[in-house]
C-alpha positions as a Markdown table, in Angstrom:
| # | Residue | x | y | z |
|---|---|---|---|---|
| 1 | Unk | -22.6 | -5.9 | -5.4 |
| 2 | Unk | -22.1 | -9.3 | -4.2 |
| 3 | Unk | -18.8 | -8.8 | -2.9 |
| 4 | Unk | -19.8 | -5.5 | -1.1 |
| 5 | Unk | -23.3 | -7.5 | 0.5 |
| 6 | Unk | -21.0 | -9.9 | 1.8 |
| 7 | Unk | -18.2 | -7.9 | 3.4 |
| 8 | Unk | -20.7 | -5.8 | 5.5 |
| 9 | Unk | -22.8 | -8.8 | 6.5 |
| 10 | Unk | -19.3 | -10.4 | 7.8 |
| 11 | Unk | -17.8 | -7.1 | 9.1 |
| 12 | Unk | -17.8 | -8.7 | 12.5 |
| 13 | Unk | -15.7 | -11.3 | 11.3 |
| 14 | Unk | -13.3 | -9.2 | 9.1 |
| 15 | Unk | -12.6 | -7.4 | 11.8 |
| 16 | Unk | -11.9 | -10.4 | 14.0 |
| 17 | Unk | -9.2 | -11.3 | 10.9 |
| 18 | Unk | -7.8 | -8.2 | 11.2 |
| 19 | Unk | -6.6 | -8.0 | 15.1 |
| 20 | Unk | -6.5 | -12.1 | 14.3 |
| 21 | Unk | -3.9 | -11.3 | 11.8 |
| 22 | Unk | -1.9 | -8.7 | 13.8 |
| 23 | Unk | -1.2 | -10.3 | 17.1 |
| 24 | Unk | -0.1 | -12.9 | 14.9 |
| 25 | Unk | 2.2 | -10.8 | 13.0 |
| 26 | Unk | 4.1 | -10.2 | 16.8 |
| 27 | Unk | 3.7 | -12.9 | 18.6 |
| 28 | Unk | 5.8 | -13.5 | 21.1 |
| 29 | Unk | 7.5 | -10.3 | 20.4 |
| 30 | Unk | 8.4 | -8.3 | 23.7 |
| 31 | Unk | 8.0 | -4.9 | 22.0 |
| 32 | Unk | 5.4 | -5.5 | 19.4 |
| 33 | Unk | 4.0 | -2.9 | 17.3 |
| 34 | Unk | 7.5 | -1.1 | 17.5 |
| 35 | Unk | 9.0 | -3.3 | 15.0 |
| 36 | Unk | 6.4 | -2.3 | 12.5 |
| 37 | Unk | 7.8 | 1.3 | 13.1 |
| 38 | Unk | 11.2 | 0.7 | 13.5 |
| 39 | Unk | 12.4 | -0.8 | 9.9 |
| 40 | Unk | 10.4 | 1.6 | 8.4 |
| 41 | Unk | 12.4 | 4.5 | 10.6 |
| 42 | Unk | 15.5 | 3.3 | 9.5 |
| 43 | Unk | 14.7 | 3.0 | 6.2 |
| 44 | Unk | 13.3 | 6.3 | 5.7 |
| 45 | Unk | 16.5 | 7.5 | 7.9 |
| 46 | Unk | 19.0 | 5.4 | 5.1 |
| 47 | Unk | 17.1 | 7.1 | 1.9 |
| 48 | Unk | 17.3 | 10.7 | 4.1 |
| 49 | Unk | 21.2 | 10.6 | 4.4 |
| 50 | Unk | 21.7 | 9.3 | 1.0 |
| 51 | Unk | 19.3 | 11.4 | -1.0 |
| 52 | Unk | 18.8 | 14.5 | 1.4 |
| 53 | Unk | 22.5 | 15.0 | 2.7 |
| 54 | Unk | 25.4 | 12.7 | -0.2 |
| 55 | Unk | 23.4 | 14.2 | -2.8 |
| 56 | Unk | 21.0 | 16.5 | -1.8 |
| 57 | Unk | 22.0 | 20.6 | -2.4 |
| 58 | Unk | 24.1 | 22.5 | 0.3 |
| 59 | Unk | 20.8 | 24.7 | 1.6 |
| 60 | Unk | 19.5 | 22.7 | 4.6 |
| 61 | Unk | 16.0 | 24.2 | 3.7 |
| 62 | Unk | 16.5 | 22.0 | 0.3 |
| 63 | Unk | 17.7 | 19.1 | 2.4 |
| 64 | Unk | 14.3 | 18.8 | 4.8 |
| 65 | Unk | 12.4 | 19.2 | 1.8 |
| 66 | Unk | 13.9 | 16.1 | 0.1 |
| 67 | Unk | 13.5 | 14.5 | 3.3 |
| 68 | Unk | 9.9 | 15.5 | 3.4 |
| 69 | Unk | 9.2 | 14.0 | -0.2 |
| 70 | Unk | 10.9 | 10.9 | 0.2 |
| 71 | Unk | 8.9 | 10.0 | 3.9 |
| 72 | Unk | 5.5 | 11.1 | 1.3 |
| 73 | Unk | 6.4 | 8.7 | -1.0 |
| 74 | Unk | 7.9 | 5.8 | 0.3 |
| 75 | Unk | 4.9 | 5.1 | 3.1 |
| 76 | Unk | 2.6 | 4.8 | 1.0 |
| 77 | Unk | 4.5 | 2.3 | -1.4 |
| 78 | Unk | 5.4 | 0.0 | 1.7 |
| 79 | Unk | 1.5 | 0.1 | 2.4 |
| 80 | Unk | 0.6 | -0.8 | -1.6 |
| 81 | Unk | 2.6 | -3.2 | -2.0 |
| 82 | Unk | 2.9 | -5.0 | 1.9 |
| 83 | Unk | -0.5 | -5.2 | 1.4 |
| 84 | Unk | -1.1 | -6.4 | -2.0 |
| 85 | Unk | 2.0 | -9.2 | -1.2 |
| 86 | Unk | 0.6 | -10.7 | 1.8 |
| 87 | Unk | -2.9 | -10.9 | 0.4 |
| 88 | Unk | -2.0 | -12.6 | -2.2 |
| 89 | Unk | -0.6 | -15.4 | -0.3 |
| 90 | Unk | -3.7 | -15.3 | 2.1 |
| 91 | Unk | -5.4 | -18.1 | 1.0 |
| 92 | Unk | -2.4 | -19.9 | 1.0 |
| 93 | Unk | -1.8 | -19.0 | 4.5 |
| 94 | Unk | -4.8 | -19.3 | 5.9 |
| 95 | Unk | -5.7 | -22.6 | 4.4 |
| 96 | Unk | -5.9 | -24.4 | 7.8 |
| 97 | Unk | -8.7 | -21.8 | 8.9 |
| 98 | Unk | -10.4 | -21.6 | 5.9 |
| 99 | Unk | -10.8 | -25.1 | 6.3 |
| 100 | Unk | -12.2 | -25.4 | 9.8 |
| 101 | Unk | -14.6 | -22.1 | 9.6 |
| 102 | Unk | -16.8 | -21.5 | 6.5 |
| 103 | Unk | -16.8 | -18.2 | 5.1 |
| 104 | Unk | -16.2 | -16.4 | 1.5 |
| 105 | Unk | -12.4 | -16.8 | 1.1 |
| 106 | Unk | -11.8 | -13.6 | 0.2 |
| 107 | Unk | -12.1 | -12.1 | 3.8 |
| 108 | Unk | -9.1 | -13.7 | 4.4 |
| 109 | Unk | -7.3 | -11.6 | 2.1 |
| 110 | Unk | -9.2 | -8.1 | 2.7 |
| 111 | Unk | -7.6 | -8.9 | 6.1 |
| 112 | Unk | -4.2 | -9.4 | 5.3 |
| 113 | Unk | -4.1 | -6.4 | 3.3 |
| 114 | Unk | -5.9 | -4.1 | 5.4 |
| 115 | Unk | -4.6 | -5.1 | 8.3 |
| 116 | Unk | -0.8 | -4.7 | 7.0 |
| 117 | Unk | -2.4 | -1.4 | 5.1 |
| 118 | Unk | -3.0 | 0.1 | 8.9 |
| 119 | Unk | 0.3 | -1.0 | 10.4 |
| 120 | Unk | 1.7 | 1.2 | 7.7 |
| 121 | Unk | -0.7 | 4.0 | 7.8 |
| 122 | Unk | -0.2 | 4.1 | 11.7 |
| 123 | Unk | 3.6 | 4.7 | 11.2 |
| 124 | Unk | 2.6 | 7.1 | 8.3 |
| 125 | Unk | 0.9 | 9.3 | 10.6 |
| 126 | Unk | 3.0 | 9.2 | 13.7 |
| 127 | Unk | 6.1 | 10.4 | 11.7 |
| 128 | Unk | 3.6 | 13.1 | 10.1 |
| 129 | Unk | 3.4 | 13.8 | 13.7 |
| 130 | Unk | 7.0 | 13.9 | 14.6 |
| 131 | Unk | 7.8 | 15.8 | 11.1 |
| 132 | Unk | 5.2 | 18.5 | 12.0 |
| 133 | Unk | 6.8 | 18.9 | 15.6 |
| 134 | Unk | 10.3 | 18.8 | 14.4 |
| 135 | Unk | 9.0 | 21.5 | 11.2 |
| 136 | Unk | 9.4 | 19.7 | 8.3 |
| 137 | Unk | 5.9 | 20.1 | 7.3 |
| 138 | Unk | 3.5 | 22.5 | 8.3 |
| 139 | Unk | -0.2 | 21.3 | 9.3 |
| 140 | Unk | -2.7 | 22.2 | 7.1 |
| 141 | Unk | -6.6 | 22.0 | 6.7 |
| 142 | Unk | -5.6 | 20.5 | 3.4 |
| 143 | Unk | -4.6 | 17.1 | 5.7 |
| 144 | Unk | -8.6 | 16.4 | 6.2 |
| 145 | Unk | -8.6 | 14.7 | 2.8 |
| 146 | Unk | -5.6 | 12.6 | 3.6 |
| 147 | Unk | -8.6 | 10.0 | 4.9 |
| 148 | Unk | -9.6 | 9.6 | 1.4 |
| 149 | Unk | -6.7 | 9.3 | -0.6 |
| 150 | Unk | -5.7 | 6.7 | 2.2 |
| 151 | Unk | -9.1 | 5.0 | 1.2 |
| 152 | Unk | -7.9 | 5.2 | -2.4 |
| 153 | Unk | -4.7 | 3.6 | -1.4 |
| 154 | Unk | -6.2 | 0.7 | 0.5 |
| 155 | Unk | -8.2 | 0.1 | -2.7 |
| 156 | Unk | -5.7 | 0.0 | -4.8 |
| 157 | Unk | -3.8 | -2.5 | -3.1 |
| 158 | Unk | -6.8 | -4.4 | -2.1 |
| 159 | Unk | -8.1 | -5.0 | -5.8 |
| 160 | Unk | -4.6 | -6.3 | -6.5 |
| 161 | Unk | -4.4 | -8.7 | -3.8 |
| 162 | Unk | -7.6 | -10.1 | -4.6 |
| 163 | Unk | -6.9 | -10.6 | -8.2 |
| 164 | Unk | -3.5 | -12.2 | -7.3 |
| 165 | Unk | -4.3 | -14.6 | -4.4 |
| 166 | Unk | -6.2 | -17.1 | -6.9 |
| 167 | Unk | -3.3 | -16.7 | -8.7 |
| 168 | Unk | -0.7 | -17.6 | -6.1 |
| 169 | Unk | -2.9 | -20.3 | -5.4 |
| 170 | Unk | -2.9 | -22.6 | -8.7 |
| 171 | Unk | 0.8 | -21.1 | -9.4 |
| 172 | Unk | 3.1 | -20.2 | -6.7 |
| 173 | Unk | 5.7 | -19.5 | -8.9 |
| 174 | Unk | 3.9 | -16.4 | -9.1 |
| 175 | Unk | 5.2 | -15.1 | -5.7 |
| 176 | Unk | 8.6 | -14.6 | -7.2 |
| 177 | Unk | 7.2 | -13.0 | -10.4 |
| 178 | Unk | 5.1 | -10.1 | -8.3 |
| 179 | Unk | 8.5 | -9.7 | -6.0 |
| 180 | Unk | 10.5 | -8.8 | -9.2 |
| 181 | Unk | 7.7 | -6.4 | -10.6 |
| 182 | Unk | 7.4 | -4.7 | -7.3 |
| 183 | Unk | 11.2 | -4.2 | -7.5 |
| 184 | Unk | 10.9 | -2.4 | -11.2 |
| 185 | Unk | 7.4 | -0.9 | -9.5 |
| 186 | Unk | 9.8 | 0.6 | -6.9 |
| 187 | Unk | 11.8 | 2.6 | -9.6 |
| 188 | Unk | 9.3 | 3.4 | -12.0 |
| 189 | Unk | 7.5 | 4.7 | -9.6 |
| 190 | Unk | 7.9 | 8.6 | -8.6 |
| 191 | Unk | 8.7 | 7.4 | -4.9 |
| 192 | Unk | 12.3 | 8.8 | -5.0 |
| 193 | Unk | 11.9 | 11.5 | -7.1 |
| 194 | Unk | 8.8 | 13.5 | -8.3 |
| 195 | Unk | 7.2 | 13.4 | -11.9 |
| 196 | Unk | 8.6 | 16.8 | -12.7 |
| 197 | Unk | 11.7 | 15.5 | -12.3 |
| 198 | Unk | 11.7 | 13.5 | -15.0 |
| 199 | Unk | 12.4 | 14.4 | -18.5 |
| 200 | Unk | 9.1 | 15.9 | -20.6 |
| 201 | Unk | 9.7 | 13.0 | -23.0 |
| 202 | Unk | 9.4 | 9.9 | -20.5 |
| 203 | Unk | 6.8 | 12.2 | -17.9 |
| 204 | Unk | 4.0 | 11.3 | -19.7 |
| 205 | Unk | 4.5 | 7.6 | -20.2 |
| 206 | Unk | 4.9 | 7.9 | -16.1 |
| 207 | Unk | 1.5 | 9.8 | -15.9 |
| 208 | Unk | 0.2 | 6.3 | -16.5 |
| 209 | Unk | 1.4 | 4.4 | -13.3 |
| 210 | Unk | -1.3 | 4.5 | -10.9 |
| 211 | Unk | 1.2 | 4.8 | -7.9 |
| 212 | Unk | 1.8 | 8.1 | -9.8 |
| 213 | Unk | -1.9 | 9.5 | -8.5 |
| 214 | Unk | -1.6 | 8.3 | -5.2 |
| 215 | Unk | 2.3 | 10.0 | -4.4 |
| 216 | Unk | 1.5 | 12.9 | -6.0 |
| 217 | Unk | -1.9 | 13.2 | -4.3 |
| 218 | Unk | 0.1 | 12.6 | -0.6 |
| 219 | Unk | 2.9 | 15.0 | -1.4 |
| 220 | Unk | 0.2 | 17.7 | -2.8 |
| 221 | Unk | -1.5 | 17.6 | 0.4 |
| 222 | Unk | 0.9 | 17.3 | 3.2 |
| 223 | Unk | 3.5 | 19.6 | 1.2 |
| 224 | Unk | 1.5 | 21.9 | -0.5 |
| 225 | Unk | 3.0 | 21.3 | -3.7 |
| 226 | Unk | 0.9 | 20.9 | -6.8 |
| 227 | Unk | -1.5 | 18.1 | -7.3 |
| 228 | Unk | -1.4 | 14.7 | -9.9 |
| 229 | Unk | -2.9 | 15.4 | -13.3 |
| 230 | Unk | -6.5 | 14.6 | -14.4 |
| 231 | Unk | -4.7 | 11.5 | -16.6 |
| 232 | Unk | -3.0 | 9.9 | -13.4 |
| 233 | Unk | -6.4 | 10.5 | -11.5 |
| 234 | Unk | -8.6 | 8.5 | -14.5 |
| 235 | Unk | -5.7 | 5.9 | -14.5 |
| 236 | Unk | -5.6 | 5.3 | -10.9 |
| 237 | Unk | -9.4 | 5.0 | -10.7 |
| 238 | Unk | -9.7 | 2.6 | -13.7 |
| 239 | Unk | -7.1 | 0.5 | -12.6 |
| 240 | Unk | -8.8 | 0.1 | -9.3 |
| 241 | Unk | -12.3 | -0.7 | -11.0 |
| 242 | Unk | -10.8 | -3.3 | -13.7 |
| 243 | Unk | -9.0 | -4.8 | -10.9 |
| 244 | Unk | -11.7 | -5.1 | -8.6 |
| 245 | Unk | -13.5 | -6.9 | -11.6 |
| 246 | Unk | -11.0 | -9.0 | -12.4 |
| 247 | Unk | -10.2 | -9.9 | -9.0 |
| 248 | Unk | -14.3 | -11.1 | -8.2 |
| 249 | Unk | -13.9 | -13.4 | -11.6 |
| 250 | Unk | -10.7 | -15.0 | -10.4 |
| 251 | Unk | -12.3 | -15.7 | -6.7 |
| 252 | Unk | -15.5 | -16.7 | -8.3 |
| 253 | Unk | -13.4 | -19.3 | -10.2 |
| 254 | Unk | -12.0 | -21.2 | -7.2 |
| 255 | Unk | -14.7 | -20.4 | -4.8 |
| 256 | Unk | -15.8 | -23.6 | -3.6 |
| 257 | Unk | -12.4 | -25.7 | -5.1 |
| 258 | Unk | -10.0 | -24.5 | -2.7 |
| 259 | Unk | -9.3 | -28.0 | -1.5 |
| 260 | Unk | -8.0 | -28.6 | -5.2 |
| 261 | Unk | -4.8 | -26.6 | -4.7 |
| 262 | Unk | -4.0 | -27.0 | -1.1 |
């Protein structure tokens, strides 16, 4: 409750972080937000020719469907885990400000996660756009819960960040420790492929990756296919809660000795 009081009596603030944080992100850069669109264009374009086209079947109906899937999947892991990366290193980062302004550190890494979490979700929903126009997907009233699964997502990587910036702070070892699990996250994760895809005797032990809830719930509702299981829902919303938790232990624990490891 603490943790809640404090972000809405420094909303103003946060959201001062948040452009703070962006313009930062492309400063001095002559086109800006573009770049934030562009990688992730040509890397949803890379994973479209390789999946949809080298190894994707013959029917080009099959081939926009694959494409479809992929762009459902792979936004929102580059928002989880852009998101939970750079707000872990937030109070790393922002040492020099944390030091001249007081305020609960952990603003600083709601917004470094939520503002990379938008950048994301912006790009998200201008190719859901573009793929609507171009009739990859069809619109649907179905896409007026997309705000709250996007909630869920922002959550999830939130939680995370939170519990791994106090972390990163006494260790940083632990920077190249997360980058190696979001690697094996990557794969495990149905971002590539979809659960059913999987054999019946490894789809169950996959039912209990949170990322699994969050996919499955984009794909269900942009593409019409059939929603994550009850388990992967319970998963997903447990591992936010013991997260969050854990996270406001950790921060509670080097609240007021940030000077210590800086």
């Amino acid at each position: 409750m603490r943790f809640f009081r404090e972000l809405v009596e420094n909303r103003t603030l946060l959201l001062e972080l948040v452009r703070r944080d962006v313009r930062g992100r492309f400063a001095g850069a002559r086109f800006g937000l573009l770049w934030s669109l562009l990688n992730p264009a040509i890397q949803l374009l890379s994973y479209g020719l390789i999946f949809g086209f080298l190894y994707g079947a013959s029917d080009p109906t099959r081939r926009s469907v694959l494409v479809a899937s992929l762009f459902c999947g792979l936004f929102p892991w580059w928002a989880f885990q852009e998101g939970a990366t750079r707000g872990m290193t937030a109070l790393v980062d922002q040492s020099a400000l944390l030091r001249r302004i007081p305020m609960p550190p952990f603003l600083c890494v709601c917004a470094a996660t939520i503002s990379s979490f938008l950048l994301q979700m912006i790009g998200f929903l201008l190719f859901l756009g573009a793929f609507s126009l171009a009739g990859l997907v069809t619109p649907a009233l179905a896409w007026l819960w997309l705000p709250v699964v996007m909630g869920l997502s922002l959550a999830l990587s939130l939680s995370l960040g939170l519990v791994l910036a106090p972390i990163y702070l006494a260790l940083r070892d632990t920077m190249w420790v997360v980058t190696a699990l979001m690697t094996v996250g990557f794969f495990a994760s149905p971002v590539l492929y979809e659960l059913d895809f999987l054999p019946s005797s490894i789809r169950f032990l996959a039912a209990w990756n949170p990322m699994a809830a969050l996919i499955g719930s984009y794909r269900s509702l942009v593409l019409g296919v059939d929603g994550p299981e009850i388990l992967t829902i319970v998963v997903l919303l447990a591992t936010i809660i013991g997260l969050g938790l854990a996270a406001m232990s950790l921060m509670k624990r080097v609240e007021g000795r940030l000077d210590e490891y800086w």
